[in-house]
CHARMM-style PDB file with segment names, atoms N, HN, CA, C and O in Angstrom:
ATOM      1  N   UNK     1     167.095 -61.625 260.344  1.00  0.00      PROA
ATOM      2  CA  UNK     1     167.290 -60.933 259.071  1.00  0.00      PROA
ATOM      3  C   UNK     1     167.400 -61.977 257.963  1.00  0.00      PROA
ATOM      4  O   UNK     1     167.963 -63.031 258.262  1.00  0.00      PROA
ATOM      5  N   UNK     2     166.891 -61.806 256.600  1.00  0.00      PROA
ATOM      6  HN  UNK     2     166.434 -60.950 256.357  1.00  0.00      PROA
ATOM      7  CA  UNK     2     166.999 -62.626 255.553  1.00  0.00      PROA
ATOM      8  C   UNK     2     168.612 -62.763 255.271  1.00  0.00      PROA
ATOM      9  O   UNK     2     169.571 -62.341 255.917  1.00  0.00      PROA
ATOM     10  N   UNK     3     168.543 -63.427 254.201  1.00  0.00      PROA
ATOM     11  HN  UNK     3     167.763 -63.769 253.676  1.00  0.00      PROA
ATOM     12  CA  UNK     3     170.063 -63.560 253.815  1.00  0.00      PROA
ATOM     13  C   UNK     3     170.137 -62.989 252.552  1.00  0.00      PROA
ATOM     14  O   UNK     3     170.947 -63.531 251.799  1.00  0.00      PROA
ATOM     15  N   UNK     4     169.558 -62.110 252.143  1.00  0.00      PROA
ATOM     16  HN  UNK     4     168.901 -61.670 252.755  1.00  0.00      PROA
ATOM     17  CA  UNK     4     170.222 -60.702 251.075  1.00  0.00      PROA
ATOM     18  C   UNK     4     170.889 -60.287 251.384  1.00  0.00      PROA
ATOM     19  O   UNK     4     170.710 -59.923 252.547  1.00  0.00      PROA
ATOM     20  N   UNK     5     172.130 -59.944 250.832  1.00  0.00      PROA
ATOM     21  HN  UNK     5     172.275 -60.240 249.887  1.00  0.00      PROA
ATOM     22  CA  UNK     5     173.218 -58.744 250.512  1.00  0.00      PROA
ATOM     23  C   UNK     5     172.733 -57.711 250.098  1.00  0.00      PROA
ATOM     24  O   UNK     5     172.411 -57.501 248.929  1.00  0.00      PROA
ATOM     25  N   UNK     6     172.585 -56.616 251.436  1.00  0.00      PROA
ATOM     26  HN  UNK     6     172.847 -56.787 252.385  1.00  0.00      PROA
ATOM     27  CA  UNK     6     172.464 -55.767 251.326  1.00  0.00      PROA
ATOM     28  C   UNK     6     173.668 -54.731 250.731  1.00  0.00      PROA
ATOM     29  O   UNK     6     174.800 -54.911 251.180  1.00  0.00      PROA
ATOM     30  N   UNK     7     173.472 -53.716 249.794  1.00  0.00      PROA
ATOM     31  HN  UNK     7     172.553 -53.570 249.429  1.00  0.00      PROA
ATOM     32  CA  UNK     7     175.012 -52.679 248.953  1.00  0.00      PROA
ATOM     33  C   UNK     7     175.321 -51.975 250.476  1.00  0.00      PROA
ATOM     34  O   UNK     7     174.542 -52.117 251.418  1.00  0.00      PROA
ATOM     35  N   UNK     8     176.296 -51.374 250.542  1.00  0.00      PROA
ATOM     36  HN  UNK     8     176.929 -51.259 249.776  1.00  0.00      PROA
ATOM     37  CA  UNK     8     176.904 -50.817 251.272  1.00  0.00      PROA
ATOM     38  C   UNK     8     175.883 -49.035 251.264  1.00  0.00      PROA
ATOM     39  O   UNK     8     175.575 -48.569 252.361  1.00  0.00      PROA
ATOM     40  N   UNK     9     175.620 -48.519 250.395  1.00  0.00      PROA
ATOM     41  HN  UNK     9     175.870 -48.897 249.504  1.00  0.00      PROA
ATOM     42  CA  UNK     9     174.604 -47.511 250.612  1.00  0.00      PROA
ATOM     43  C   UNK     9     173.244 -48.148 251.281  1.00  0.00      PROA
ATOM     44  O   UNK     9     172.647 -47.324 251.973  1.00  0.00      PROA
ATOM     45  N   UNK    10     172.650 -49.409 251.219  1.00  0.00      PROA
ATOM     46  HN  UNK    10     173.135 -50.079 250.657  1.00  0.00      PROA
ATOM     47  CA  UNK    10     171.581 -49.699 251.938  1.00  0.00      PROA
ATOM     48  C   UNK    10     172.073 -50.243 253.949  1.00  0.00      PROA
ATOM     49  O   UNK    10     171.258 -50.153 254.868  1.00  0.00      PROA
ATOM     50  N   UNK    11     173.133 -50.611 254.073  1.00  0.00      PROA
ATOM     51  HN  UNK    11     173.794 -50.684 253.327  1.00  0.00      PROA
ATOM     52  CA  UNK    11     173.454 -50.466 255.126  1.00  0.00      PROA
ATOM     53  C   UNK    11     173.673 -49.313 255.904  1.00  0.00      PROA
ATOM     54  O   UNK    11     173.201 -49.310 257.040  1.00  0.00      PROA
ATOM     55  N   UNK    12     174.446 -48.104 255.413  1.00  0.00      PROA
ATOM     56  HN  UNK    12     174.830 -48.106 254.490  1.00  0.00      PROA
ATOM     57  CA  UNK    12     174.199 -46.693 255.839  1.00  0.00      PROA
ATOM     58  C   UNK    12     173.273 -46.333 255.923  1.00  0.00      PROA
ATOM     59  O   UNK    12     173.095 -46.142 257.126  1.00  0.00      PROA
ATOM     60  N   UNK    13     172.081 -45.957 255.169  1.00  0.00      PROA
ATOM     61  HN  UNK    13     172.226 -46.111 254.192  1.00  0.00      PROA
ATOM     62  CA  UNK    13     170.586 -45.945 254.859  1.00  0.00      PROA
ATOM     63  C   UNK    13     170.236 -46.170 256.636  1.00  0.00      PROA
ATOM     64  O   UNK    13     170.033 -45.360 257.540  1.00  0.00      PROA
ATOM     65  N   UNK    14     170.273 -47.286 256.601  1.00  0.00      PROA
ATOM     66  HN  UNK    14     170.438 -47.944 255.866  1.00  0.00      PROA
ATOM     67  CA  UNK    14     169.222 -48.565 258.039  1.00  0.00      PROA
ATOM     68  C   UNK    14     170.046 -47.524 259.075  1.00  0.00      PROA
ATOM     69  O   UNK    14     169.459 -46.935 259.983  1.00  0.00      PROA
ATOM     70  N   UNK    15     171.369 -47.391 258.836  1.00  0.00      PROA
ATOM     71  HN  UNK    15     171.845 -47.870 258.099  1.00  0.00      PROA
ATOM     72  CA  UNK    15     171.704 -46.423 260.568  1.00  0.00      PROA
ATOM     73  C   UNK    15     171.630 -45.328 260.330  1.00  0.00      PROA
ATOM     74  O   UNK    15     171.680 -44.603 261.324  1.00  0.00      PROA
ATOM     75  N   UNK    16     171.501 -44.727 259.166  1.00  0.00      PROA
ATOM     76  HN  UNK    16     171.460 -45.315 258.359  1.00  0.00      PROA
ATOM     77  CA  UNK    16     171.110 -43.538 259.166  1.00  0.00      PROA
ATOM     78  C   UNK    16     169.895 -42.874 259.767  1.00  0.00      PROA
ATOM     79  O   UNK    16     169.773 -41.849 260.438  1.00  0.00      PROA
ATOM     80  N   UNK    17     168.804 -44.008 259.204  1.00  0.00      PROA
ATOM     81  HN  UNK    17     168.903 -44.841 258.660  1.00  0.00      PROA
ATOM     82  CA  UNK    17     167.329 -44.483 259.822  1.00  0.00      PROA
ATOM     83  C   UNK    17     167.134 -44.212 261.311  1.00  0.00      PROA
ATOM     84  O   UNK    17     166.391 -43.440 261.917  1.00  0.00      PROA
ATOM     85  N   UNK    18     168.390 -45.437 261.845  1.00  0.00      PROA
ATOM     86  HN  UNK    18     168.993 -46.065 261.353  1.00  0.00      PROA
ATOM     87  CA  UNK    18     168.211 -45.761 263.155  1.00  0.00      PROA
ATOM     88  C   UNK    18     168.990 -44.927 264.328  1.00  0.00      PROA
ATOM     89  O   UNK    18     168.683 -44.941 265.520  1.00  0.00      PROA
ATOM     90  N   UNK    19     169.842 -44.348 263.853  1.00  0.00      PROA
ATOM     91  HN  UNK    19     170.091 -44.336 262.884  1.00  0.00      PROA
ATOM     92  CA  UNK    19     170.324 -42.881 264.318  1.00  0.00      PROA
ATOM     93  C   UNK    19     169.326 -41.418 264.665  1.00  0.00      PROA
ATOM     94  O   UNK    19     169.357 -40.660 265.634  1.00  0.00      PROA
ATOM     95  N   UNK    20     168.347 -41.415 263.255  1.00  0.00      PROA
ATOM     96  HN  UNK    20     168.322 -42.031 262.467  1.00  0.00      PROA
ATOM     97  CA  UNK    20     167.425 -40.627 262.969  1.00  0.00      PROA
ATOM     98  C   UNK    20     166.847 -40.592 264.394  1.00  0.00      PROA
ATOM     99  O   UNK    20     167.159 -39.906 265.367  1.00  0.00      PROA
ATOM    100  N   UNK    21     165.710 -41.740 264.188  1.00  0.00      PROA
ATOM    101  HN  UNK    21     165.456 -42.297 263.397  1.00  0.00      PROA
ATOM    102  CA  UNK    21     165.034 -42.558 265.598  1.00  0.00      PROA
ATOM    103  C   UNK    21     165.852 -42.134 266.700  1.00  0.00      PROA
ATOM    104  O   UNK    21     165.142 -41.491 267.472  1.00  0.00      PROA
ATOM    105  N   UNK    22     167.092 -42.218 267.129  1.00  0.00      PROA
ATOM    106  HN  UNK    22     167.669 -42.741 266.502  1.00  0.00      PROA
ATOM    107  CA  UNK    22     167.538 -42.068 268.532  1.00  0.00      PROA
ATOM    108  C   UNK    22     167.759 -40.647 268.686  1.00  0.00      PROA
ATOM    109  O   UNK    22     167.750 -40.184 269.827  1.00  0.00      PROA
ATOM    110  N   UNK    23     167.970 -39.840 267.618  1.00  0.00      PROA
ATOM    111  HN  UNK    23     167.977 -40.216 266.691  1.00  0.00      PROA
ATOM    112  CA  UNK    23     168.324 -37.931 267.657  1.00  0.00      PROA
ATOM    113  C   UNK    23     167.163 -37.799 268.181  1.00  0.00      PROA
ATOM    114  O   UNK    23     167.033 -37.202 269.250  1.00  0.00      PROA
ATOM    115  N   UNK    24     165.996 -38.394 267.444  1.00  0.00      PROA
ATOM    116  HN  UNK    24     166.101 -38.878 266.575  1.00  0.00      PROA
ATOM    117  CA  UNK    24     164.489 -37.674 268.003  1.00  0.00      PROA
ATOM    118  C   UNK    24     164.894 -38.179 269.417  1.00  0.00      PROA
ATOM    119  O   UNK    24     164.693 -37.147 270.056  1.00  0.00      PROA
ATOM    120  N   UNK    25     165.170 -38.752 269.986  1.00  0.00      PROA
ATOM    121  HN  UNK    25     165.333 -39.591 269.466  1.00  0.00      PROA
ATOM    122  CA  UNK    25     165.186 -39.150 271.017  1.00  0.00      PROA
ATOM    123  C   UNK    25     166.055 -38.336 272.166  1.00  0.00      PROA
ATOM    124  O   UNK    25     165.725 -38.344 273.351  1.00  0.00      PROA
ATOM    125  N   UNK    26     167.197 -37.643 271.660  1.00  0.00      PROA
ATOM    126  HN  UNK    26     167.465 -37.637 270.697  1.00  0.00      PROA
ATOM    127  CA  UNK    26     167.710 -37.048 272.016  1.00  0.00      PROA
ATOM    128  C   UNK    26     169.050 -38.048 272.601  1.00  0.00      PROA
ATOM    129  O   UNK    26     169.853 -37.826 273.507  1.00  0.00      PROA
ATOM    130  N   UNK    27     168.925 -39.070 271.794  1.00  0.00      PROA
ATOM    131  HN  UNK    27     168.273 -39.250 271.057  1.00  0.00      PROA
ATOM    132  CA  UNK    27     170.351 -40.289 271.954  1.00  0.00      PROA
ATOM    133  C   UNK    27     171.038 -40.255 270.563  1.00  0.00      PROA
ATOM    134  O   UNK    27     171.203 -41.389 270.114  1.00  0.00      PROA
ATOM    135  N   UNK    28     171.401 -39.433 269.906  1.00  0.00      PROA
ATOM    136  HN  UNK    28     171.267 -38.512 270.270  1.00  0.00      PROA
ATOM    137  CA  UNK    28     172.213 -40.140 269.073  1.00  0.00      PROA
ATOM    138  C   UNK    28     173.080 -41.312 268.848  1.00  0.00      PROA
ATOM    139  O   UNK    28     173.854 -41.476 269.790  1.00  0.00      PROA
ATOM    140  N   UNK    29     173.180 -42.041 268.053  1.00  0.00      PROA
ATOM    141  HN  UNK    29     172.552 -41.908 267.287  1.00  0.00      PROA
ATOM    142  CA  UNK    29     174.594 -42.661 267.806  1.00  0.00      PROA
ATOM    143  C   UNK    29     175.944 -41.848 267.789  1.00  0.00      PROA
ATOM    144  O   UNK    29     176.165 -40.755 267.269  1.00  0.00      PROA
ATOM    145  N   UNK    30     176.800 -42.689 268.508  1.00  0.00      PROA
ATOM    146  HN  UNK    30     176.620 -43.578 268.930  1.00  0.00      PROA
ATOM    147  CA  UNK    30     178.317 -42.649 268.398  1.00  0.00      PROA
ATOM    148  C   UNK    30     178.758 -43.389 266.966  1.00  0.00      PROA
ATOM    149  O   UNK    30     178.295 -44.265 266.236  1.00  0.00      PROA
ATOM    150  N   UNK    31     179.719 -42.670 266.994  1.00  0.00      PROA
ATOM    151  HN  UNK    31     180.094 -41.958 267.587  1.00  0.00      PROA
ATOM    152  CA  UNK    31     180.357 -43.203 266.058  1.00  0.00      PROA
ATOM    153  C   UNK    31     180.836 -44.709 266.555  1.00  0.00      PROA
ATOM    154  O   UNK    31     180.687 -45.670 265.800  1.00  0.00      PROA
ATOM    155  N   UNK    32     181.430 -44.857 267.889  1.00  0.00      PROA
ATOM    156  HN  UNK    32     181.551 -44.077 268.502  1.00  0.00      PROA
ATOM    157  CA  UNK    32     181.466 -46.584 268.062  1.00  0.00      PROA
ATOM    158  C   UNK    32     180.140 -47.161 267.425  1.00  0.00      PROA
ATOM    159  O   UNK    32     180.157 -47.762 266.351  1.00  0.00      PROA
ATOM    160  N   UNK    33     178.868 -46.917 268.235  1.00  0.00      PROA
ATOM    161  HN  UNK    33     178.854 -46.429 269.107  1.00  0.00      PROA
ATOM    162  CA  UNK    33     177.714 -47.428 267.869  1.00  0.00      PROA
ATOM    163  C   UNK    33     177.460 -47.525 267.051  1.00  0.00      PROA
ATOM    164  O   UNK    33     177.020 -48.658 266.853  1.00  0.00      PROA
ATOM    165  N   UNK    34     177.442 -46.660 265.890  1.00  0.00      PROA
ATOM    166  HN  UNK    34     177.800 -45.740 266.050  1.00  0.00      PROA
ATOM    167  CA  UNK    34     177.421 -46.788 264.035  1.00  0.00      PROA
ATOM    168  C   UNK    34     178.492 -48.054 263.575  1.00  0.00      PROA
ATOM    169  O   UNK    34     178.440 -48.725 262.544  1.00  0.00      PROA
ATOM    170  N   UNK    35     179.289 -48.126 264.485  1.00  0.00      PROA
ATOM    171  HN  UNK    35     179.331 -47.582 265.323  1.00  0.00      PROA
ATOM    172  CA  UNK    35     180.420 -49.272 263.781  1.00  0.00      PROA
ATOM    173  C   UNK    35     180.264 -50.302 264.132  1.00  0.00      PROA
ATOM    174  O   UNK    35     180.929 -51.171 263.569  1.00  0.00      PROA
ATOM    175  N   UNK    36     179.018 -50.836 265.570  1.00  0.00      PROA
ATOM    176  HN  UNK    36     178.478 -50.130 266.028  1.00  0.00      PROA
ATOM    177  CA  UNK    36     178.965 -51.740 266.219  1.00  0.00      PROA
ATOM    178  C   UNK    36     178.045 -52.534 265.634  1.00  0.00      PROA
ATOM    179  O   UNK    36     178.146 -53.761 265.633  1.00  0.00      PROA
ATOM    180  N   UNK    37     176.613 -51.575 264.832  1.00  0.00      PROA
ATOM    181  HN  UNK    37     176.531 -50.579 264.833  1.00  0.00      PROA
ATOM    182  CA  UNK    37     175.647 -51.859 264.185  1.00  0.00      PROA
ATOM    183  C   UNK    37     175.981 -51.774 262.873  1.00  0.00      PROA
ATOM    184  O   UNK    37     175.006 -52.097 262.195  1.00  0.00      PROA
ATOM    185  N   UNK    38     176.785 -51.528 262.307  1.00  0.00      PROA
ATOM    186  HN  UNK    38     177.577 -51.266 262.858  1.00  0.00      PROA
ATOM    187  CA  UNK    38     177.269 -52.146 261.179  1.00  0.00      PROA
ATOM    188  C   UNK    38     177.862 -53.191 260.827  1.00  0.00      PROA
ATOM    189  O   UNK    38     177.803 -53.734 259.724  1.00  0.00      PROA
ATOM    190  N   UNK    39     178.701 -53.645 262.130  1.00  0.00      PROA
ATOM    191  HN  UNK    39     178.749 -53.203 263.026  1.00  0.00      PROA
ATOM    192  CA  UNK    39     179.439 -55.037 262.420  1.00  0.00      PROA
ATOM    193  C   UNK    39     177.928 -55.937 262.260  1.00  0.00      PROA
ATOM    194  O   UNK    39     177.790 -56.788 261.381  1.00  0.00      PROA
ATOM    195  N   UNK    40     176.891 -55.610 263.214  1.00  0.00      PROA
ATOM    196  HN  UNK    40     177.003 -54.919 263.928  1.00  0.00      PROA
ATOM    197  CA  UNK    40     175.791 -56.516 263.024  1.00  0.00      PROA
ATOM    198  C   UNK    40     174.818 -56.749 261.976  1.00  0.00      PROA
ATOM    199  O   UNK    40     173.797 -57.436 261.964  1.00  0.00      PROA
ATOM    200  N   UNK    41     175.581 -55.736 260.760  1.00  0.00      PROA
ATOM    201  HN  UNK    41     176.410 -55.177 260.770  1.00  0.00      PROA
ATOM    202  CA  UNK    41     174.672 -56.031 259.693  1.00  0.00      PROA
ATOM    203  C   UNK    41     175.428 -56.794 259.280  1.00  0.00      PROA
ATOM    204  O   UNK    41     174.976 -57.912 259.032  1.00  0.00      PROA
ATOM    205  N   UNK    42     176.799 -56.554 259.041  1.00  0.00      PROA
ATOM    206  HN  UNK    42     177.166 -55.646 259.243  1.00  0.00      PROA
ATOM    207  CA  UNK    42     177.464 -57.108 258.131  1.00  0.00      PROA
ATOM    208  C   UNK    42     177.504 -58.891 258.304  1.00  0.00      PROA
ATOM    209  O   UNK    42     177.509 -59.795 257.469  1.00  0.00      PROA
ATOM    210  N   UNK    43     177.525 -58.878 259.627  1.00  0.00      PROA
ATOM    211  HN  UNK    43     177.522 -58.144 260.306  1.00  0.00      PROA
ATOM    212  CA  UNK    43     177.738 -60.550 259.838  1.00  0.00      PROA
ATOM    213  C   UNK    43     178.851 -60.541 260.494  1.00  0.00      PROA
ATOM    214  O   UNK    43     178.935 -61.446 261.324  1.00  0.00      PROA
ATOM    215  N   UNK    44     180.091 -59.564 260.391  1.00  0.00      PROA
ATOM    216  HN  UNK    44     180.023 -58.828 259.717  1.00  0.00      PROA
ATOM    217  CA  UNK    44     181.027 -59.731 261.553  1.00  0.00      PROA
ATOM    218  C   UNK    44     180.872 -59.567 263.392  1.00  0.00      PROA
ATOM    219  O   UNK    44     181.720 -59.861 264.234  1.00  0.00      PROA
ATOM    220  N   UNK    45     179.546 -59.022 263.593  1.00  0.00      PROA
ATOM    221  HN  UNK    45     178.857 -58.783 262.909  1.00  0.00      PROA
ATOM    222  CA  UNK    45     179.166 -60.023 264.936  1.00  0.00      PROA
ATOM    223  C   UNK    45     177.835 -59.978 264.730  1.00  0.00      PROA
ATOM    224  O   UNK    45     177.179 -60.050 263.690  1.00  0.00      PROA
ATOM    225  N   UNK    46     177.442 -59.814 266.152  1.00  0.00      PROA
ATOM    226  HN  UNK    46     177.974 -59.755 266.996  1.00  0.00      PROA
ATOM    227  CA  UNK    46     175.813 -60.354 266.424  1.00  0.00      PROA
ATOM    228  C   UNK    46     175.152 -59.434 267.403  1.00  0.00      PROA
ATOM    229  O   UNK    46     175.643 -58.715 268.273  1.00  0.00      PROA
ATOM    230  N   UNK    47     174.182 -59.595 267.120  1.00  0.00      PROA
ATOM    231  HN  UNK    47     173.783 -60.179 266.414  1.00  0.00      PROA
ATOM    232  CA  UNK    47     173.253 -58.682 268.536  1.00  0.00      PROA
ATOM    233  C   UNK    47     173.403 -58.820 269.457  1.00  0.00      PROA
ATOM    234  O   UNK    47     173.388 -57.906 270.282  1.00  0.00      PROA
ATOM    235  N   UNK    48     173.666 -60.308 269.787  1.00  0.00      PROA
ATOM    236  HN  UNK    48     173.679 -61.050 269.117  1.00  0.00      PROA
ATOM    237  CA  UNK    48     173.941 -61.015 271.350  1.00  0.00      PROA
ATOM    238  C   UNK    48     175.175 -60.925 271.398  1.00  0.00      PROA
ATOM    239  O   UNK    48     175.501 -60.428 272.475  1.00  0.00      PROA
ATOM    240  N   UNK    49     176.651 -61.331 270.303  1.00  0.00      PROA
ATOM    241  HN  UNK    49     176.386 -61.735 269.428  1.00  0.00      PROA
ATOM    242  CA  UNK    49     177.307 -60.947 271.011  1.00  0.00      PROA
ATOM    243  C   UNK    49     177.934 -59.562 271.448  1.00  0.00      PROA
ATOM    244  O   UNK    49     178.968 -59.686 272.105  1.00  0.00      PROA
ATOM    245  N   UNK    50     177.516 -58.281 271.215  1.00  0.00      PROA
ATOM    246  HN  UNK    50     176.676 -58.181 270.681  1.00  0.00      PROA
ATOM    247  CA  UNK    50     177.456 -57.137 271.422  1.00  0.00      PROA
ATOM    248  C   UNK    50     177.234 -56.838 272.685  1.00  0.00      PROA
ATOM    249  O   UNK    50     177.972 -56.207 273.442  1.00  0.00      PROA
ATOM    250  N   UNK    51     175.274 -57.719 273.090  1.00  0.00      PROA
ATOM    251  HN  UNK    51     174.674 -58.231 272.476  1.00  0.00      PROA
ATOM    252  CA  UNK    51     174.930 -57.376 274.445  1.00  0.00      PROA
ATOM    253  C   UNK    51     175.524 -58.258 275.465  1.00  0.00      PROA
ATOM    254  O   UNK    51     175.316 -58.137 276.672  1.00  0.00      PROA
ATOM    255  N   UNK    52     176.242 -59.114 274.945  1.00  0.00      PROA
ATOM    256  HN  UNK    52     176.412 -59.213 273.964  1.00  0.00      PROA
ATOM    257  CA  UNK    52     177.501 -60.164 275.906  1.00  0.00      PROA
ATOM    258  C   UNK    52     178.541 -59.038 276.083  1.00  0.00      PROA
ATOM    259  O   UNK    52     178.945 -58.994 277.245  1.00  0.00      PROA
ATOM    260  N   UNK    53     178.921 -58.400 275.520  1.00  0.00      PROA
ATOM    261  HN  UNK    53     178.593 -58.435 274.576  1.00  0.00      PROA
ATOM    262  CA  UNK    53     179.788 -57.627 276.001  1.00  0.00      PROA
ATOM    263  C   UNK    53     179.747 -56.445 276.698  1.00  0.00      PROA
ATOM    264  O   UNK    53     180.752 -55.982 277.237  1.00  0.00      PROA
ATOM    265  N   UNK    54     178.467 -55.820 276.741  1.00  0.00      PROA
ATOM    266  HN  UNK    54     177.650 -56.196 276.303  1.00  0.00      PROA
ATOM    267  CA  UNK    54     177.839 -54.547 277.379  1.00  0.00      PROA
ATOM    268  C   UNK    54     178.102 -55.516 278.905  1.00  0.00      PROA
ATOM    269  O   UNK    54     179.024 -55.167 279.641  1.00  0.00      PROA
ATOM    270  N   UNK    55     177.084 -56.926 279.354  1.00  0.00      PROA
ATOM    271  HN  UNK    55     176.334 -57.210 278.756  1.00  0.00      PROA
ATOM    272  CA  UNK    55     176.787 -57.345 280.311  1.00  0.00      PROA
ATOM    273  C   UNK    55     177.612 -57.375 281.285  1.00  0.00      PROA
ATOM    274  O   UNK    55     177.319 -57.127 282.454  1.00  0.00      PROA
ATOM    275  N   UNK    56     178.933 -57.745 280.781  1.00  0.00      PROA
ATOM    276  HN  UNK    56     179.171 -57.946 279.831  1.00  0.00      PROA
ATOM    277  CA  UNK    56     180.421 -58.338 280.991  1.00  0.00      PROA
ATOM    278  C   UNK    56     180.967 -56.998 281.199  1.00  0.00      PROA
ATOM    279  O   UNK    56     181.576 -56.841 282.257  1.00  0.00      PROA
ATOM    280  N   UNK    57     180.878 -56.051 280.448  1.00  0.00      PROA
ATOM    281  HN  UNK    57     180.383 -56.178 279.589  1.00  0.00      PROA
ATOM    282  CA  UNK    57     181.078 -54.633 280.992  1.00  0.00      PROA
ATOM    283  C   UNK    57     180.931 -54.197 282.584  1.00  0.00      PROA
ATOM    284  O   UNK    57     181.816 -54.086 283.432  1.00  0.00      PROA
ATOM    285  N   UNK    58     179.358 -53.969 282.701  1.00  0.00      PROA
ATOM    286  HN  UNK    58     178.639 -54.060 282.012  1.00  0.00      PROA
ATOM    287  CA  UNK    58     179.193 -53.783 283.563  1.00  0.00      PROA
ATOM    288  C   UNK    58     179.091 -54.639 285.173  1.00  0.00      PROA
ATOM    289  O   UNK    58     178.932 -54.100 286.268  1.00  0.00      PROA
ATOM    290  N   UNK    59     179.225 -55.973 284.907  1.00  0.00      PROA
ATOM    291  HN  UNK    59     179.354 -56.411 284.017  1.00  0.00      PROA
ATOM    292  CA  UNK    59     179.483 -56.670 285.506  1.00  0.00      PROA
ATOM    293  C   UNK    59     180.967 -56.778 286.574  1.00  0.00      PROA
ATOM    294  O   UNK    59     181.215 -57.158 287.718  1.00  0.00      PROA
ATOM    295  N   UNK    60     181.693 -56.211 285.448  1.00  0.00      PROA
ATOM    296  HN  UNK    60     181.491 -55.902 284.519  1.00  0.00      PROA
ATOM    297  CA  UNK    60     183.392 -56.140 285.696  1.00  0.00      PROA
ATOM    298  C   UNK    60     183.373 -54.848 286.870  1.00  0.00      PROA
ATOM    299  O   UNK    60     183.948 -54.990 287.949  1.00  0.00      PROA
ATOM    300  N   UNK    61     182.576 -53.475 286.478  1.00  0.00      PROA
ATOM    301  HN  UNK    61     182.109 -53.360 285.601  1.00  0.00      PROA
ATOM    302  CA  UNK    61     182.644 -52.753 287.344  1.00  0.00      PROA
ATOM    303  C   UNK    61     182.139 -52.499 288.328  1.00  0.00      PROA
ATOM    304  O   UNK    61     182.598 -51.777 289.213  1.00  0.00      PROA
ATOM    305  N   UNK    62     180.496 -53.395 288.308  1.00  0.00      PROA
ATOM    306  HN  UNK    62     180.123 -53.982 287.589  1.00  0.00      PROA
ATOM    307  CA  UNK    62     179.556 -53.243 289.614  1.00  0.00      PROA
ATOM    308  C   UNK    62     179.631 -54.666 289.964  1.00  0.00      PROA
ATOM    309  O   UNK    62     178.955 -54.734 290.990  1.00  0.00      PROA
ATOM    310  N   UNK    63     180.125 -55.992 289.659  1.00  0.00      PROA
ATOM    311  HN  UNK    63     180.675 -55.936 288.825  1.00  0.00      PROA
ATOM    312  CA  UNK    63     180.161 -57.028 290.317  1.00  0.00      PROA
ATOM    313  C   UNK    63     178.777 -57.331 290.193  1.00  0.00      PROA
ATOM    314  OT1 UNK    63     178.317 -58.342 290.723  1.00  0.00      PROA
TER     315      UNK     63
END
């Protein structure tokens, strides 16, 4: 991603977007998930470390 500051209505916008995309899908977003991908716009985390923590998730319960 560039390094524009995106306003806080253009960040809602993108998951609104990307929510859209997963309803057709018949996946909506959670509300965690809206907060997780907002963390990753914002810069308070990352894509990877998100999917570091899914991994580590399931790792913990299936070994």
């Amino acid at each position: 991603m560039n390094n524009k500051k995106l306003t806080e209505r253009e960040i809602q916008e993108k998951i609104k977007k990307v929510n859209g995309a997963m309803a057709q899908e018949g996946m909506p977003l959670t509300k965690e998930l809206k907060q997780k991908l907002y963390n990753c716009i914002i810069g308070k985390s990352s894509t990877e470390i998100e999917r570091q923590k899914i991994i580590k998730k399931y790792k913990d319960i299936y070994g």
